[in-house]
N, CA, C and O atoms as CSV, one atom per row, in Angstrom:
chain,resi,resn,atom,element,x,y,z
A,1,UNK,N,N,0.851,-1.185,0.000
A,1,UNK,CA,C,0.000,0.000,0.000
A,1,UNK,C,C,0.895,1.246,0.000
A,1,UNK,O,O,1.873,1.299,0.745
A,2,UNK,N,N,0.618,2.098,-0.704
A,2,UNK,CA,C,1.743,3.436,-0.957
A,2,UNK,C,C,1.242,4.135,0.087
A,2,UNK,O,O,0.065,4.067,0.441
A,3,UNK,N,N,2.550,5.187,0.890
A,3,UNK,CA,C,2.303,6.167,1.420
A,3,UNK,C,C,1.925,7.256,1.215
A,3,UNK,O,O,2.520,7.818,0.295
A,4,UNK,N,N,0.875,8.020,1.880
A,4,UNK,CA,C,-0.128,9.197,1.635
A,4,UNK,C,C,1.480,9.962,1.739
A,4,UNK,O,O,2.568,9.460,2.020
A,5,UNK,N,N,1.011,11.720,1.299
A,5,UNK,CA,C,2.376,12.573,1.521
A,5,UNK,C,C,2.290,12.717,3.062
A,5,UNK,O,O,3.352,13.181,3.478
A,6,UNK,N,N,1.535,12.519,3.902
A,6,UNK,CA,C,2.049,12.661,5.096
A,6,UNK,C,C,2.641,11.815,5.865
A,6,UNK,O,O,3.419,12.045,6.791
A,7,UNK,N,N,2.248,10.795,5.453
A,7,UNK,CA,C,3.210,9.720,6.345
A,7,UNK,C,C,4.459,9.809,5.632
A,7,UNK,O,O,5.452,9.585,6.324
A,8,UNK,N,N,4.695,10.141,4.155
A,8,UNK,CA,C,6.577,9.687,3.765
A,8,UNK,C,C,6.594,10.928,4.179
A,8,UNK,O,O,7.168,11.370,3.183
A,9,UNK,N,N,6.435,11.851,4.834
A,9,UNK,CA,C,7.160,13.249,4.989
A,9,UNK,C,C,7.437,13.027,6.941
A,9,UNK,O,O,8.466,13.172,7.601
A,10,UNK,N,N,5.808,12.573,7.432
A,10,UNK,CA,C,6.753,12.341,8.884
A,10,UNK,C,C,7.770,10.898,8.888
A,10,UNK,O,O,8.498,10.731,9.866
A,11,UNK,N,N,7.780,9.947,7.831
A,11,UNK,CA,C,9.104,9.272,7.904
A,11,UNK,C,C,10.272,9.412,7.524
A,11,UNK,O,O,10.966,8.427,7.269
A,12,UNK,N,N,10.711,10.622,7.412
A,12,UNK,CA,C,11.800,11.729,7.080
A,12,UNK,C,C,12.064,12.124,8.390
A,12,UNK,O,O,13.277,12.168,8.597
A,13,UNK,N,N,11.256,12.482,9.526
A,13,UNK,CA,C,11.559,12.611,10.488
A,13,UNK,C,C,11.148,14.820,10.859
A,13,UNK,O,O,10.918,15.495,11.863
A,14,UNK,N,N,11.252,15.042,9.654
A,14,UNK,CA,C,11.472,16.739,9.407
A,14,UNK,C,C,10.439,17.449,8.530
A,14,UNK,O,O,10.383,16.843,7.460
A,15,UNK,N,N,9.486,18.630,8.553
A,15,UNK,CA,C,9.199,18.665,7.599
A,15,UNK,C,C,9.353,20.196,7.798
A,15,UNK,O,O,8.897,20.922,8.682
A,16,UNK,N,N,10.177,20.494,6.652
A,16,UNK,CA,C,10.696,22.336,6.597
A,16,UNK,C,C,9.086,22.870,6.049
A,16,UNK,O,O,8.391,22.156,5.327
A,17,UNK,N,N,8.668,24.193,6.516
A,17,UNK,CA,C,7.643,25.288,5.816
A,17,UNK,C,C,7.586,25.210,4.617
A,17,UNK,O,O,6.545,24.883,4.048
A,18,UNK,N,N,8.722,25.500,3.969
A,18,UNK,CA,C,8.638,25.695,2.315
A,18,UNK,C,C,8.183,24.291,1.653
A,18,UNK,O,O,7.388,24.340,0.714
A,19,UNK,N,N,8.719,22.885,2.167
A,19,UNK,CA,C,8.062,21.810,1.839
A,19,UNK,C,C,6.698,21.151,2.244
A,19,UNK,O,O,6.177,20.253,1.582
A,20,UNK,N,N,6.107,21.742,3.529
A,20,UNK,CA,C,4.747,21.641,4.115
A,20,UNK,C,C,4.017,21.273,3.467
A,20,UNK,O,O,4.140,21.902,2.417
A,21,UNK,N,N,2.876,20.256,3.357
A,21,UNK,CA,C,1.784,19.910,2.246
A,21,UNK,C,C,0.802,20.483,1.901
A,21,UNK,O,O,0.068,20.456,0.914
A,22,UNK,N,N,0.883,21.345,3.387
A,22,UNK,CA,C,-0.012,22.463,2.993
A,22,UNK,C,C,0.530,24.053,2.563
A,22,UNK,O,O,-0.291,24.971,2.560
A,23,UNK,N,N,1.610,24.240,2.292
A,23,UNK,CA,C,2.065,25.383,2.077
A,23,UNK,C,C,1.776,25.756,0.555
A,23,UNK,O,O,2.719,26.062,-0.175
A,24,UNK,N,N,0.596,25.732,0.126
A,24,UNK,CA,C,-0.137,25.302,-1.358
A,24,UNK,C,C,-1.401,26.487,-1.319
A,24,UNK,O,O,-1.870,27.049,-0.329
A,25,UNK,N,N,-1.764,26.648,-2.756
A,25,UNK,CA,C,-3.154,26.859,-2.970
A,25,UNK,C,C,-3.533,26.231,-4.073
A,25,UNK,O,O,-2.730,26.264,-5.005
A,26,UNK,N,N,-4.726,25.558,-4.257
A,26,UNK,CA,C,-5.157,24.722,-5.524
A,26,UNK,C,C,-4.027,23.655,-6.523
A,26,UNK,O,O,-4.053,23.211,-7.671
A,27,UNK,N,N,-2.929,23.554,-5.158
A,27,UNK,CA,C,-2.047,22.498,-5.733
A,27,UNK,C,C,-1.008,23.289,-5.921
A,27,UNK,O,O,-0.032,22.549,-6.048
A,28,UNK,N,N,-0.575,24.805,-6.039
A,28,UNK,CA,C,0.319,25.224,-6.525
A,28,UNK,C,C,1.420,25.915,-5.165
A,28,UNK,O,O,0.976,26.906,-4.585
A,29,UNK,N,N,2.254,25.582,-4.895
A,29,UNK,CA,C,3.667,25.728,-4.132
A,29,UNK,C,C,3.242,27.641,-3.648
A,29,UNK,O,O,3.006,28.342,-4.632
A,30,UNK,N,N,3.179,28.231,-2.508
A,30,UNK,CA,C,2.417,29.484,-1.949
A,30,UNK,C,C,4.038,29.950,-1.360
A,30,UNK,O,O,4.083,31.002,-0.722
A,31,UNK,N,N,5.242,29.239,-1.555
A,31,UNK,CA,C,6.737,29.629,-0.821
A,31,UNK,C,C,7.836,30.042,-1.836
A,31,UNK,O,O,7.961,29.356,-2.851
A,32,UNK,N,N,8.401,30.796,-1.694
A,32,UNK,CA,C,8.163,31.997,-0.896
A,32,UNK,C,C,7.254,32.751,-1.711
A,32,UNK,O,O,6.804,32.180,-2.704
A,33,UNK,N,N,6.816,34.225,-1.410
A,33,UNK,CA,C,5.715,34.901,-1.939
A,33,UNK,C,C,6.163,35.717,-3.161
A,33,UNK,O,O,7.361,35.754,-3.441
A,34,UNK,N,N,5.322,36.324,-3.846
A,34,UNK,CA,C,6.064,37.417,-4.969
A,34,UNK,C,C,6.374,38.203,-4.256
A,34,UNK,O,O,5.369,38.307,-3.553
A,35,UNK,N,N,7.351,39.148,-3.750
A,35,UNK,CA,C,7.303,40.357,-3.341
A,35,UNK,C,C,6.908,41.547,-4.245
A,35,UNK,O,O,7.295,41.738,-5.398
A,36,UNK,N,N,6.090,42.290,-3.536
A,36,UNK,CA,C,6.281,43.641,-4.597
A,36,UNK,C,C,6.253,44.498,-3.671
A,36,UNK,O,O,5.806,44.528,-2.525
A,37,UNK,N,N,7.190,45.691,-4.819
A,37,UNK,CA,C,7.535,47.191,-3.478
A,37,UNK,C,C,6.208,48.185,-4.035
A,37,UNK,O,O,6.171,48.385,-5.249
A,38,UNK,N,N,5.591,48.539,-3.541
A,38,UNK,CA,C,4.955,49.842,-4.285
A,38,UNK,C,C,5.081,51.360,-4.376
A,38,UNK,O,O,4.226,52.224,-4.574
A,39,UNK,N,N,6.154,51.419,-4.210
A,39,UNK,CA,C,7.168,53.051,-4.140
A,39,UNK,C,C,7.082,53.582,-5.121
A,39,UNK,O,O,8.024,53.512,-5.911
A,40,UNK,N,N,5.696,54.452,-5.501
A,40,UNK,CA,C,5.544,55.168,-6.477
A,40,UNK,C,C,6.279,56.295,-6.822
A,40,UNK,O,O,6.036,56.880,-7.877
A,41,UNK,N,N,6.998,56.605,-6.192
A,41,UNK,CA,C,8.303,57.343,-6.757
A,41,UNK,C,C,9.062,56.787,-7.186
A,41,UNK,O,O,9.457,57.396,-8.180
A,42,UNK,N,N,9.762,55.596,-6.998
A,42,UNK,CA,C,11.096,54.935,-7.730
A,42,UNK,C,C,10.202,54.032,-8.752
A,42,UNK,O,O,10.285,54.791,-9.717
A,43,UNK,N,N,9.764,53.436,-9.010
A,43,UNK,CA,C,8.578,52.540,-9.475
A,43,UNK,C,C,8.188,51.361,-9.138
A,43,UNK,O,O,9.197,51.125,-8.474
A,44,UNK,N,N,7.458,50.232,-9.012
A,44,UNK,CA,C,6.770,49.493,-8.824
A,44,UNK,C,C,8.143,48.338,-9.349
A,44,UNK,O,O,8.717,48.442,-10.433
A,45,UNK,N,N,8.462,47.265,-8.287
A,45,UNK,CA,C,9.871,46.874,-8.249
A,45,UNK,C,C,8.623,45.131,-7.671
A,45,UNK,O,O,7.799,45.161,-6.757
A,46,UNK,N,N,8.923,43.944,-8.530
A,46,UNK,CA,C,8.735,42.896,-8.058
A,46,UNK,C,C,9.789,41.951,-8.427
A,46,UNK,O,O,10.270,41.761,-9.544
A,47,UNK,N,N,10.211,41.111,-6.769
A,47,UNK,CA,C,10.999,39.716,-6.779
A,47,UNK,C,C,10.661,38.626,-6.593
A,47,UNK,O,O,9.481,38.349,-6.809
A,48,UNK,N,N,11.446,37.751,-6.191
A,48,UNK,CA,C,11.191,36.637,-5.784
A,48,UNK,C,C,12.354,35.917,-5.089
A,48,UNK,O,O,13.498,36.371,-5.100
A,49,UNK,N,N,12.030,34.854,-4.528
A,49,UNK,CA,C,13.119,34.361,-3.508
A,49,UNK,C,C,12.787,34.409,-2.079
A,49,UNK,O,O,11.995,35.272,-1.699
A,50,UNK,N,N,13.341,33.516,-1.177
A,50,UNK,CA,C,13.365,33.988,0.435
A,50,UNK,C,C,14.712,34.958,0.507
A,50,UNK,O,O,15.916,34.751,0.356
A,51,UNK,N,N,13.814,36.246,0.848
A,51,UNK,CA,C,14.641,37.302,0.480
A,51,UNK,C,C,14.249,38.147,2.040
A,51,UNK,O,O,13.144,38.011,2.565
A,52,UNK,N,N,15.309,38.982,2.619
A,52,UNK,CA,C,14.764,40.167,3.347
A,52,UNK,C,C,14.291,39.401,4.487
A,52,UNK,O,O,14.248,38.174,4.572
A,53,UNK,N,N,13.750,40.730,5.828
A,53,UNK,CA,C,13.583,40.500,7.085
A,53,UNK,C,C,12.423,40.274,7.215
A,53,UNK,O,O,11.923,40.942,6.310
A,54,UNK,N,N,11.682,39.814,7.695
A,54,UNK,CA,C,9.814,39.669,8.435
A,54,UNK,C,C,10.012,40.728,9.317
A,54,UNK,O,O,10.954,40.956,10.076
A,55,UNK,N,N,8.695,41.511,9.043
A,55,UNK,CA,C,8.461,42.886,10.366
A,55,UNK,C,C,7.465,42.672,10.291
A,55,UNK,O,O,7.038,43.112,11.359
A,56,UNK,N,N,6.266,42.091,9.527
A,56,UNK,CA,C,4.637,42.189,9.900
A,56,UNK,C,C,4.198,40.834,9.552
A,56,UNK,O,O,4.756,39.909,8.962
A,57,UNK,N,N,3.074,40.972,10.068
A,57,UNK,CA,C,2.058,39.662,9.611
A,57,UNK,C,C,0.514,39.951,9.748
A,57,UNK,O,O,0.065,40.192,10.868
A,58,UNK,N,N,-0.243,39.936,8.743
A,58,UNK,CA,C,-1.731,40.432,8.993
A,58,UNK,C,C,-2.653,39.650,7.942
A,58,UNK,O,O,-2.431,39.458,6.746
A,59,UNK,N,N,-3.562,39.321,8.587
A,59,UNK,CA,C,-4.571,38.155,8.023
A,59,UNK,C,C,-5.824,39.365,8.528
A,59,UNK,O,O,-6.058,40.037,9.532
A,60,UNK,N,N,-6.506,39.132,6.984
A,60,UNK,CA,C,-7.497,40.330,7.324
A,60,UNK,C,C,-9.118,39.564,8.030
A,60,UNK,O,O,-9.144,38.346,8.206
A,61,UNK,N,N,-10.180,40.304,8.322
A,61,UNK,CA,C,-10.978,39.100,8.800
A,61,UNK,C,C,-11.587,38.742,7.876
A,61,UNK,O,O,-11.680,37.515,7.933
A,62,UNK,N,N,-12.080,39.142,7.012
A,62,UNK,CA,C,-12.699,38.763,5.747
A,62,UNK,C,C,-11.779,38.328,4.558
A,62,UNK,O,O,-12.025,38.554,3.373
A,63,UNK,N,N,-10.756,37.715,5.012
A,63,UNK,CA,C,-9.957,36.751,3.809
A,63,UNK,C,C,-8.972,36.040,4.835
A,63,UNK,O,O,-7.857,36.397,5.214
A,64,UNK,N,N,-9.866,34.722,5.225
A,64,UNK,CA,C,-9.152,34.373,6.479
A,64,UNK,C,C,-7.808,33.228,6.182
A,64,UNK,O,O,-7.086,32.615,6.967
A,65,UNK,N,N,-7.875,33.281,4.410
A,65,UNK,CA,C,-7.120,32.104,4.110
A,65,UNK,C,C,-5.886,32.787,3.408
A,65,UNK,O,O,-5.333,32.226,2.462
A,66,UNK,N,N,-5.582,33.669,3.754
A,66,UNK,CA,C,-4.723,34.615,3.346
A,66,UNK,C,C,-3.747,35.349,4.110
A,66,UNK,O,O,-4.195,36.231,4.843
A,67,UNK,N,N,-2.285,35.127,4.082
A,67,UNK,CA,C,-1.906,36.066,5.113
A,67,UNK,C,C,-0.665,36.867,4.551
A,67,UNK,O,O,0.297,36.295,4.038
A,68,UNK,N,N,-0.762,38.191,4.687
A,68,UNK,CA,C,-0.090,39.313,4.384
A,68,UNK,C,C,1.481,39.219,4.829
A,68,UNK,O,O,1.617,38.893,6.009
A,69,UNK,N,N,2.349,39.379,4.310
A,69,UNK,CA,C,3.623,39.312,4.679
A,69,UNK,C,C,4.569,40.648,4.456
A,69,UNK,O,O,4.750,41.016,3.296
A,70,UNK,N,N,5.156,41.356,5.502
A,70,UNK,CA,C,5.717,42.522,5.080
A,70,UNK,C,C,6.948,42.492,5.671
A,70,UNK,O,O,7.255,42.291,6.846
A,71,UNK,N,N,7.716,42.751,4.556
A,71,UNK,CA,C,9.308,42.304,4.735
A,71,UNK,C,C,10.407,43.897,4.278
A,71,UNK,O,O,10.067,44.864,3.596
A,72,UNK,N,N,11.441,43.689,4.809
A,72,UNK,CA,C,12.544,44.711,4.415
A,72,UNK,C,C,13.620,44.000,3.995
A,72,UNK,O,O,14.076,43.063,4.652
A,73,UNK,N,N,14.265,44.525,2.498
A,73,UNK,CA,C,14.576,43.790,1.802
A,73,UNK,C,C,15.934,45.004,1.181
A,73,UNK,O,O,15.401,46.023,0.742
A,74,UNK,N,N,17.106,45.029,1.112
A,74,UNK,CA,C,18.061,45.669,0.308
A,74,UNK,C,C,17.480,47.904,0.946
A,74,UNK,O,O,17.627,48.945,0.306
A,75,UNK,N,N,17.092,47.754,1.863
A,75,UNK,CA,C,16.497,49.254,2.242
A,75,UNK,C,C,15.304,49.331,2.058
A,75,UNK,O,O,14.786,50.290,2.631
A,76,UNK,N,N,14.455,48.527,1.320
A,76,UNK,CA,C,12.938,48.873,0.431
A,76,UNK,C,C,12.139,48.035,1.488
A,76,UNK,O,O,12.593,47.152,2.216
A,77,UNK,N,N,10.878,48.489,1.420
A,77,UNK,CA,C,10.049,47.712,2.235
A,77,UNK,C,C,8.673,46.952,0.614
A,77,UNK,O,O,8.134,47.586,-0.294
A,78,UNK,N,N,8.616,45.710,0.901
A,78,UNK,CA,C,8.103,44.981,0.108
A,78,UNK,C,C,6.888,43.966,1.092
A,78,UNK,O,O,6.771,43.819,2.309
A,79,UNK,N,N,6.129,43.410,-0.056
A,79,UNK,CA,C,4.759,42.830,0.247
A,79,UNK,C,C,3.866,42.118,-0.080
A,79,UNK,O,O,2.908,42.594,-0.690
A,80,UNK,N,N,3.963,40.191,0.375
A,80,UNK,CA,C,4.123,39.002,-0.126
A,80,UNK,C,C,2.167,38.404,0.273
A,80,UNK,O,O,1.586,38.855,1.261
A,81,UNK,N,N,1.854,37.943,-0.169
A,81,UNK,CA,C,0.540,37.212,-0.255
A,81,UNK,C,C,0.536,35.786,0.304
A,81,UNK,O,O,-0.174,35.234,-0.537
A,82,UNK,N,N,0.799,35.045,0.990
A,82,UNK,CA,C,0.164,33.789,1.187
A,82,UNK,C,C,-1.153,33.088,1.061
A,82,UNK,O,O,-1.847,32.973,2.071
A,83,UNK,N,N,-1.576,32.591,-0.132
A,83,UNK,CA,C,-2.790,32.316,-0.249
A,83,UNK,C,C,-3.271,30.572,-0.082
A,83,UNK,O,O,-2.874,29.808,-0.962
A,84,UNK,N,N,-3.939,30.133,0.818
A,84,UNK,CA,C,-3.985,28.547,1.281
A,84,UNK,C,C,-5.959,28.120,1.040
A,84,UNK,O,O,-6.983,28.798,0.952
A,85,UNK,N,N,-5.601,26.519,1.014
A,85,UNK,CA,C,-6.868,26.424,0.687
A,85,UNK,C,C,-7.587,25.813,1.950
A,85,UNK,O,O,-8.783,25.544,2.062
A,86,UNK,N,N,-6.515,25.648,2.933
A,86,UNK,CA,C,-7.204,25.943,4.130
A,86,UNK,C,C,-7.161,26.727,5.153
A,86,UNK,O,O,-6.009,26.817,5.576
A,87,UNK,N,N,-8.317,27.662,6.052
A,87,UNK,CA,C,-8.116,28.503,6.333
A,87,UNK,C,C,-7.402,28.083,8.150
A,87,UNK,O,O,-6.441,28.678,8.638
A,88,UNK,N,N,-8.088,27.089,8.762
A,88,UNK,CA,C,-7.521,26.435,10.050
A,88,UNK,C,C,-5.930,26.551,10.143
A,88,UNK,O,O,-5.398,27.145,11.081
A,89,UNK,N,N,-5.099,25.867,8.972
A,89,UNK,CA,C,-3.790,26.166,9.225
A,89,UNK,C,C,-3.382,27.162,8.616
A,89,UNK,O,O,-2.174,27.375,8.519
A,90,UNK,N,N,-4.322,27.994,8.070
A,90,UNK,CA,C,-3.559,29.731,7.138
A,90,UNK,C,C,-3.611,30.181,9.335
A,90,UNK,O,O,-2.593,30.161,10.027
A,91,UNK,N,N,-4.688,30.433,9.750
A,91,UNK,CA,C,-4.857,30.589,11.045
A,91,UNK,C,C,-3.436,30.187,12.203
A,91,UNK,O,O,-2.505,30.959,12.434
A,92,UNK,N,N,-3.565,29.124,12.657
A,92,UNK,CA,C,-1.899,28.347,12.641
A,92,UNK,C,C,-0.434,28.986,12.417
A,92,UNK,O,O,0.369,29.378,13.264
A,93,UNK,N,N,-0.344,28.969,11.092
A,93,UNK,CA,C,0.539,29.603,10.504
A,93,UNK,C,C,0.713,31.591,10.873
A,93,UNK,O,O,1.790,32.162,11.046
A,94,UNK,N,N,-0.141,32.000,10.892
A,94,UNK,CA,C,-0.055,33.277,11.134
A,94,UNK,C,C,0.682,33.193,12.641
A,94,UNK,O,O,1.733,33.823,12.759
A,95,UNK,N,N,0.340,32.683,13.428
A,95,UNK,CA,C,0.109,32.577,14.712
A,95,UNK,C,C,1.886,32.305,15.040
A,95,UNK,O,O,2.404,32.963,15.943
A,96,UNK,N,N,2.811,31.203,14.159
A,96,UNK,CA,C,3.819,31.120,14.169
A,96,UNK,C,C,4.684,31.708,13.841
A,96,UNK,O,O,5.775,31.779,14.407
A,97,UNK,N,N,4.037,32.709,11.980
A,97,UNK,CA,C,5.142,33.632,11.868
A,97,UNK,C,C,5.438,34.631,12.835
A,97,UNK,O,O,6.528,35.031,13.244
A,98,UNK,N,N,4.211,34.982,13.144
A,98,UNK,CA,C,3.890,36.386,14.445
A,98,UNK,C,C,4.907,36.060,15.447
A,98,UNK,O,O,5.104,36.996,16.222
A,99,UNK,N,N,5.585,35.055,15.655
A,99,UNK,CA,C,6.704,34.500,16.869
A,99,UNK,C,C,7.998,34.397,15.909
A,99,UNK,O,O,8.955,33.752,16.339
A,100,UNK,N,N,8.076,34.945,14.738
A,100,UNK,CA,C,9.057,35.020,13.724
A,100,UNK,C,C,9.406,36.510,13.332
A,100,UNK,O,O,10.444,36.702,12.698
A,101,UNK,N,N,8.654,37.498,13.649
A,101,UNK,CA,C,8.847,38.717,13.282
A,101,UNK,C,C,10.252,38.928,13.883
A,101,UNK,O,O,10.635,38.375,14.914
A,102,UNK,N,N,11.198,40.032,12.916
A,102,UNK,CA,C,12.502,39.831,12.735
A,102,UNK,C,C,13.456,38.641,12.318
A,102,UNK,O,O,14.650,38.751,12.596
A,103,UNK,N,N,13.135,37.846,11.861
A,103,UNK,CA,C,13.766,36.655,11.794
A,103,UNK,C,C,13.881,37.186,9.685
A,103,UNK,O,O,13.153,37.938,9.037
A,104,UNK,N,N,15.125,36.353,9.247
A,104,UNK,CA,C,14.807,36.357,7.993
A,104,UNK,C,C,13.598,35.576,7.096
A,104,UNK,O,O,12.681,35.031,7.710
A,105,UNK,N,N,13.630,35.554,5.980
A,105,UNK,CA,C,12.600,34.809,4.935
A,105,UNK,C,C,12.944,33.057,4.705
A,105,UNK,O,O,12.325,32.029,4.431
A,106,UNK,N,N,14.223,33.457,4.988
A,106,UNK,CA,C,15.118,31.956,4.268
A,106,UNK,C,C,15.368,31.091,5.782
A,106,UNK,O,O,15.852,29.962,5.704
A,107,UNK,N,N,15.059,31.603,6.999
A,107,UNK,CA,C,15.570,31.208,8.674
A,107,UNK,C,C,14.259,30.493,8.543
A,107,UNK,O,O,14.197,29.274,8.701
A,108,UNK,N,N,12.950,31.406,8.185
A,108,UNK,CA,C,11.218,31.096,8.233
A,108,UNK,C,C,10.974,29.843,7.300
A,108,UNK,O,O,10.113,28.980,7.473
A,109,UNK,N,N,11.713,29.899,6.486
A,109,UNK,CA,C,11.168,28.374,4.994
A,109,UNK,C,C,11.984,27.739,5.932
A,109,UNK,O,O,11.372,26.672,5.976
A,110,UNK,N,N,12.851,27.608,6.667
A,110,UNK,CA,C,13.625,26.611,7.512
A,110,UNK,C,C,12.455,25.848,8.158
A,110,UNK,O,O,11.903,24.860,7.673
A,111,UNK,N,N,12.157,26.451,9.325
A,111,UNK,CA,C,11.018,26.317,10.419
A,111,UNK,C,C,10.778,24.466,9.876
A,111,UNK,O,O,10.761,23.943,8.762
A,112,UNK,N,N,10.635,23.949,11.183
A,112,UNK,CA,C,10.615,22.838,10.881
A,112,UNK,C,C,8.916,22.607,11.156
A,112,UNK,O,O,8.642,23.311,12.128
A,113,UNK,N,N,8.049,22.106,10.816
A,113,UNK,CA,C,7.071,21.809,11.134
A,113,UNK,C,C,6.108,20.741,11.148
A,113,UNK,O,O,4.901,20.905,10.972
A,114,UNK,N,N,6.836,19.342,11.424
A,114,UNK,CA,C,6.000,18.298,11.280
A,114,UNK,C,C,5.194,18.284,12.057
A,114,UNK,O,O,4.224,17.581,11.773
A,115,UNK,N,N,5.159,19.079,13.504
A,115,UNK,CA,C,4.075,19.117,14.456
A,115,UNK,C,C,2.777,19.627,13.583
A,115,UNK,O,O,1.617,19.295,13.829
A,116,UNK,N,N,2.942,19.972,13.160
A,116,UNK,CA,C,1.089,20.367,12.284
A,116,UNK,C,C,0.570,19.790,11.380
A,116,UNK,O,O,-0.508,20.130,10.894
A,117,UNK,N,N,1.391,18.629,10.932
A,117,UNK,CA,C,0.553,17.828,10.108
A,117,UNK,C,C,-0.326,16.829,10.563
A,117,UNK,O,O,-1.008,16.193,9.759
């Protein structure tokens, strides 16, 4: 009988954020986020990568499967989307980065998290 992804991931022993089974929306990989700067004076600047520091985290109440990510990145302040198709561990997850603020992007995809599967 084949293993579901959660059992071969807790028989690894580890399971990093960025690999999480749920770190997804509609199947598609939610790590790391697009960043975009919106500094309408210099212009409208988007990256990608675990890039830059965590300073915020905000999940609005009416988009509860969604959580806002606001990072400082090379001097610029930039601003990442997490979008999940469930809202219980989008919930969860907020709750952990919020104990991550200051930490980098690339320290956070570390985060080990087999406890939540």
């Amino acid at each position: 009988m084949p293993f579901d992804t959660r059992a071969r991931l807790l028989s690894k022993g580890s399971v990093e954020l960025r690999s999480h089974p749920l770190m997804n929306y509609r199947g598609v990989p939610n790590w790391p986020p697009v960043w975009t700067n919106g500094n309408q004076l210099r212009g409208v600047k988007i990256t990608k990568g675990e890039i830059g520091v965590l300073k915020y985290v905000l999940v609005h109440d009416q988009m509860p499967n969604r959580i806002f990510l606001f990072i400082d990145h090379e001097g610029d302040g930039y601003t990442g989307c997490l979008l999940f198709n469930d809202p219980s561990f989008c919930k969860q997850l907020q709750t952990i980065l919020e104990t991550e603020i200051g930490a980098s992007i690339k320290e956070i995809g570390d985060l080990e998290l087999s406890y939540t599967l």
